[in-house]
N, C-alpha and C positions, 0 to 999 in steps of 0.2 A: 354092673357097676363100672362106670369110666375110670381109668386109671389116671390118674393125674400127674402129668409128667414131668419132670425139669425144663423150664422155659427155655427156650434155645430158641436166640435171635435169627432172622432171616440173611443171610450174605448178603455181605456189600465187597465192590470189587476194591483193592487196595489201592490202586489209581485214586483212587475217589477220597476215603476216608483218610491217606496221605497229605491229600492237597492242605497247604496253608490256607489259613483265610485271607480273602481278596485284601488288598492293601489297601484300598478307598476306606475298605470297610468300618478299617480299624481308627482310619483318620475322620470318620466322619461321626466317629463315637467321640472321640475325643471331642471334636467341632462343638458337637451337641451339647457335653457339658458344661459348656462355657458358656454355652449359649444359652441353657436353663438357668443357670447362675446368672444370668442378666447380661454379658457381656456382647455386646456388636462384634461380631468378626466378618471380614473382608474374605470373602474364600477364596482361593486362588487353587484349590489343589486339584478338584474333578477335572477335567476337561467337557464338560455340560455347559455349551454355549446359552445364556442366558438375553442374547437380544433378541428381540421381537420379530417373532416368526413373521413374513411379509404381508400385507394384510390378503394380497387378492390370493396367494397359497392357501390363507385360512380359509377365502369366501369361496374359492376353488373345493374344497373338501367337504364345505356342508352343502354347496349346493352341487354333489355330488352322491348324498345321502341315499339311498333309494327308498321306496315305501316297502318293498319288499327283496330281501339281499337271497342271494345265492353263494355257494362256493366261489371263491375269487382266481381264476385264474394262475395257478400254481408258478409261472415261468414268466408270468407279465406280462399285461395285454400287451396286445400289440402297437397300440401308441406310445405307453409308457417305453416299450423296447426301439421302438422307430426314434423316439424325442432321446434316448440314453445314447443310441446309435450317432445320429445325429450333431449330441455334444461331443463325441469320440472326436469325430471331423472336424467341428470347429476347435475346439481346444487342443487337441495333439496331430490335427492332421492324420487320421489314421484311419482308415477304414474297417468296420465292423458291422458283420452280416447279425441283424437281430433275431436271425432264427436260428442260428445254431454256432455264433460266440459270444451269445448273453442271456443273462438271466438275471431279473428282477429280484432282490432280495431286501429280505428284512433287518435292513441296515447291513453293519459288515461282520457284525461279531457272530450270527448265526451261519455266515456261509463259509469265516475261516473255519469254525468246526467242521461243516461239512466236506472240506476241502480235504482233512488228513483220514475223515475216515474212509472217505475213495481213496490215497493213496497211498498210505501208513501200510507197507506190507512187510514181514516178517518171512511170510514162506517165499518171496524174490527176494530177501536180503535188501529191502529200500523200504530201512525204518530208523533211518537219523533223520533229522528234523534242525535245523542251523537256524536259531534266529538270535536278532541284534541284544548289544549289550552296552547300555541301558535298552530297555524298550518296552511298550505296552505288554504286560503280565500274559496278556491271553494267549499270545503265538504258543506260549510253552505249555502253558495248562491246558491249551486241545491237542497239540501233539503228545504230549504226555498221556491223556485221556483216551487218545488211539492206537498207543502201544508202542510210541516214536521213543528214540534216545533222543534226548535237547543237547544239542553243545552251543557252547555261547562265542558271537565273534564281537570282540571290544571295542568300541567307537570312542576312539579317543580323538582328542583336540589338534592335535596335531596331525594328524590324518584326516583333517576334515569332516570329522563325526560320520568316516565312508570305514567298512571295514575292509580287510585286508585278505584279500578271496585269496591271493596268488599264497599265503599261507596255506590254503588247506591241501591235504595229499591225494594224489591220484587216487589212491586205495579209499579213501572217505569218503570222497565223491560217487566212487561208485557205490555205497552204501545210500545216499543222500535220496530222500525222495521228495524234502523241498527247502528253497533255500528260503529263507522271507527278506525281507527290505521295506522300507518303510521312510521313502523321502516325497515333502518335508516332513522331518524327522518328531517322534514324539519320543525322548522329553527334549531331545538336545536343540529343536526349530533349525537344524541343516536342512540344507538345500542338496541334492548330489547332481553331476553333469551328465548331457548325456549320453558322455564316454562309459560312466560308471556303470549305468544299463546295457550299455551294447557288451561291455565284457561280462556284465552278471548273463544276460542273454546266448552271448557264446559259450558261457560254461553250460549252463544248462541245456543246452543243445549236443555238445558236445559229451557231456557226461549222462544224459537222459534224465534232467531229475526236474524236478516244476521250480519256476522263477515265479512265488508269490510276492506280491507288489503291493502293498497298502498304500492307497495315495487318499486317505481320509482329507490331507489340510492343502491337494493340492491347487487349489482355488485363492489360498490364501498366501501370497507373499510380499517383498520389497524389489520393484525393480518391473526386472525382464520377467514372463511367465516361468514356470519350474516346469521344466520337462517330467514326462512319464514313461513306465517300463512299455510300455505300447508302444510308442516308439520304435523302439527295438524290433519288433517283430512279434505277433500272437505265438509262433511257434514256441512250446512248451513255456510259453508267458501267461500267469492269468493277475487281473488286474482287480482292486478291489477300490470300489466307489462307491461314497454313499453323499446325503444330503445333509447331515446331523449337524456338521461343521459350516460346508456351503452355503446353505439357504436356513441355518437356524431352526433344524428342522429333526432335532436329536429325538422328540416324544413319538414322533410320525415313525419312526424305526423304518427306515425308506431307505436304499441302494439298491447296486447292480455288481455284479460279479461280468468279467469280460476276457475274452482269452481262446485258447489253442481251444477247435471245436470238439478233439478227442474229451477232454476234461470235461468240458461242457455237456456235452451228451452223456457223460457218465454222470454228471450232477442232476439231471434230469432222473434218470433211475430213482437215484436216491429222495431227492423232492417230491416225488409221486407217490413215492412209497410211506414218506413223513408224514404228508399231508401239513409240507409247510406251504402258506400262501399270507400276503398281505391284503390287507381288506383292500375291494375295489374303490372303493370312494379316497382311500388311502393313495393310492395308486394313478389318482385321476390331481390330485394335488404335486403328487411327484413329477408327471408328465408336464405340467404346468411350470416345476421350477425348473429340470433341464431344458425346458423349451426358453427360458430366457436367462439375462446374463447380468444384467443392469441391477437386478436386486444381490449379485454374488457381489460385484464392483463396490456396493455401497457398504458392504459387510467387510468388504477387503479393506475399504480407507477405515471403517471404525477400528479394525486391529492395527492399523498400520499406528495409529495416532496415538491409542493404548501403548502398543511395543516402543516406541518411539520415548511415548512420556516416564514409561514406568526403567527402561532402560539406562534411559538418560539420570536419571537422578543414584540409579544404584551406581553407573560409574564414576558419577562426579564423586559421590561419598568412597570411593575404594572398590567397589565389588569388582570382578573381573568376569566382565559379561564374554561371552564365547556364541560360535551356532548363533541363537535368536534371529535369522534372517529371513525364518517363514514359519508357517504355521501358527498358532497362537499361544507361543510361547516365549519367554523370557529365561536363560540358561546362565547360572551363574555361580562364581564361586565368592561366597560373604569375604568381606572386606577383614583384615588382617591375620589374626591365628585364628580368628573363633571358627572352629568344625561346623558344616553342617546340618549338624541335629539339632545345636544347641542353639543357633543359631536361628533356627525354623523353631521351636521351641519360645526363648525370649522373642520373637514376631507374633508368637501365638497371642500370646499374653498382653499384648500392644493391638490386636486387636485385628492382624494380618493372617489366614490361614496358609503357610507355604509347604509345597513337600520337597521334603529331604530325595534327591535323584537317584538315591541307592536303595529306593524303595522299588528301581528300575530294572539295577541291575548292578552287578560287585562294579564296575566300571562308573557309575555315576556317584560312586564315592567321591563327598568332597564336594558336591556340584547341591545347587536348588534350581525345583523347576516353578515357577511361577505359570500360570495355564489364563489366559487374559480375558476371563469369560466373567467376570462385574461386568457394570454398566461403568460408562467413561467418569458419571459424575464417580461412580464410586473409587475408579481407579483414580481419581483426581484427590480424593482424599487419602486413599493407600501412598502417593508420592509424599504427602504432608507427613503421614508416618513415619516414613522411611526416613525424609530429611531430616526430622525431629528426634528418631531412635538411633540413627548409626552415625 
């Protein structure tokens, strides 16, 4: 006779069952029921570029297809890495050997994971982990997930949404095993010089700890081009690039990771061992958009026009626009006393989806980020709102 036991669940690590739920998540619930209830809303809060991926990237990828597929090349063909190489050169002037400072990845959010759990170590005491404050949620939830302490450095407005390295102490740095950055900036749309990289560059060199460099929107700005942590030097630099923002190209989950070839050659380890790879025919569309520039340029004036329109009207009403100088976003603090939640809240309801920037970080208290991914017609209508509600 089987004895029938007390049910006892299988372990889950506390990393894990700790984590909060994703903050899109919660906003896109809300979204929804408003939306079931009949109401039209404007959504402004993902960052999921919604204009039309270019047509010959799409005719590029089916007829790419094969009749019979194989394993895809785990590290990136070799065109795909020669055409990423290549844009290195034109865009930052910078030279990058594509066989051993790059790797082709599945957009950027699977390779910053991969990134800490190469160098998240605990038995060398280089398990802090420094990322920005406001900023994309995911820096901290994979350092977290690899065993990293997070401490937050605060981009405030008067410091040019750059944080303030010369703050941190000798003794913490040698703890640090990576610092992150992320200009143009998400949520605050700064810009940083590229004084800011060569000193994040020399710390990291000088204290041995990795300089990660998110340059997702760096395709996208006003003006002169935004420099890149490349720049700087590969030495203990890796750089993170994808197409999601650039070439409208977020579903395709397409980038590159680029940098010191030590890291690199240990991200290969890991990759082989994963069995992560992007489909080929995938990869033959990607090759296609770093090998041109003219469909980034036509993507760059649509945000510029957006930023421009949707900007423009919050400050004439009061708001206090700040940052917004790149990337695809609008930074702002609501016009008189109203806070903003309540504020993103009464827009909901009007028909606007905005997110509150302390959804970012304790630092984006007080701040809304608008993310300018409608279509123009539809931000054409969101400025009607604006003008009409505040």
């Amino acid at each position: 006779m089987i004895e029938r036991a007390i049910h006892q669940p299988g372990p889950l690590r506390e990393a894990v069952t700790g984590l909060p739920a994703y903050e899109f998540h919660q906003l896109a619930e809300k979204r929804r029921a408003l939306q079931e209830a009949g109401h039209e809303i404007i959504d402004f809060t993902v960052g999921e570029p919604r204009e039309e991926t270019p047509e010959f990237l799409r005719r590029t990828l089916t007829e790419a297809i094969p009749k019979r597929t194989s394993y895809p090349p785990t590290f990136g063909t070799p065109a795909l890495r020669n055409a990423a190489a290549d844009w290195m050169k034109r865009r930052f002037q910078v030279d990058v050997d594509p066989e051993t400072e790059l790797i082709a990845t599945n957009g950027s959010k699977e390779a910053l994971y991969h990134v800490h759990e190469v160098v998240v170590s605990k038995e060398t005491q280089r398990d802090l982990v420094w990322v920005p404050d406001p900023a994309y949620p995911v820096y901290a939830t994979a350092a977290q997930l690899a065993g990293a302490e997070v401490r937050r450095l605060p981009l405030e407005e008067e410091n040019g949404f750059l944080p303030d390295l010369a703050s941190i102490e000798k003794e913490d740095w040698a703890r640090t095993s990576v610092l992150w950055i992320n200009y143009p900036n998400n949520p605050t749309g700064a810009r940083a010089p590229i004084s800011f990289f060569d000193e994040a560059a020399v710390l990291a060199r000088r204290h041995g700890f990795w300089l990660a460099s998110d340059e997702a929107y760096v395709d996208l700005y006003e003006g002169e081009p935004v420099p890149g942590a490349a720049q700087a030097g590969l030495d203990n630099v890796v750089v993170f690039q994808t197409l999601s923002k650039r070439s409208a190209m977020a579903g395709f989950r397409s980038g590159f990771l680029a940098g010191d070839a030590r890291l690199v050659a240990a991200l290969k380890k890991v990759r082989t061992s994963q069995g992560v790879a992007t489909p080929e025919f995938i990869q033959a569309a990607a090759t296609a958009a770093w090998s041109e520039d003219a469909h980034a340029e036509t993507l760059r004036q649509a945000y510029s026009r957006k930023r421009n329109l949707l900007s423009g009207v919050l400050t004439d009403k009061g708001a206090h626009v700040a940052g917004s100088e790149a990337g695809f976003f609008v930074y702002f603090r609501p016009p008189g006393a109203e806070d903003a939640e309540s504020f993103a809240e009464r827009l909901l309801e009007e028909g606007l989806a905005l997110v509150p920037a302390s959804r970012f970080g304790e630092t984006g208290q007080g701040w809304i980020r608008m993310a300018l991914v409608p279509t123009e017609e539809e931000c054409g209508r969101a400025a009607e709102i604006l003008r009409r509600v505040l």
